[in-house]
N, C-alpha and C positions, 0 to 999 in steps of 0.2 A: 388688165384693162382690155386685152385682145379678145379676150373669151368673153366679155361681155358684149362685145360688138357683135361676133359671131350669133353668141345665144340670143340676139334681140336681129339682123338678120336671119335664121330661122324660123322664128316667134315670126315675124313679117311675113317668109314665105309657104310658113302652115297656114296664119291667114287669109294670104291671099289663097293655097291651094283650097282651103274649106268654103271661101268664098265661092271660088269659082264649078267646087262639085254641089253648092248648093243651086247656083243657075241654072248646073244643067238639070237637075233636076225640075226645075221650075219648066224648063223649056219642053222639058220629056210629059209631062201632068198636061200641059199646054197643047201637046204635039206635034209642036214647030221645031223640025227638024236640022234647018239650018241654024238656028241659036244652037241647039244643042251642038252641031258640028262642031260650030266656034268656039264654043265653051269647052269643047271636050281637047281642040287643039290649044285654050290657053294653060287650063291645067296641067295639060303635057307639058308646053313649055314651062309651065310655072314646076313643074317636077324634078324638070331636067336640068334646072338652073345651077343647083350643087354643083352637078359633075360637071357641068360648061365653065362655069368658075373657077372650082378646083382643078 
């Protein structure tokens, strides 16, 4: 039952990370700089969360 929690946080934090490399992208085609900044620091956090966790 633990390993399903895990596997479905994961599945959450690849979503958000795909989410959030798609904005930047949107932000970069746009060439609004500061969005992309943002975005670029939430997928870091969104990356680092594992190991902040663990």
């Amino acid at each position: 039952m633990i390993a399903v929690r895990y596997f479905a946080f994961f599945v959450l934090l690849l979503a958000g990370l795909l989410s959030a490399i798609k904005q930047m992208s949107l932000a970069l085609d746009e060439g609004n700089l500061e969005q992309f900044t943002l975005w670029t620091g939430i997928a870091s956090i969104i990356a680092g969360l594992p190991i902040i966790l663990w």
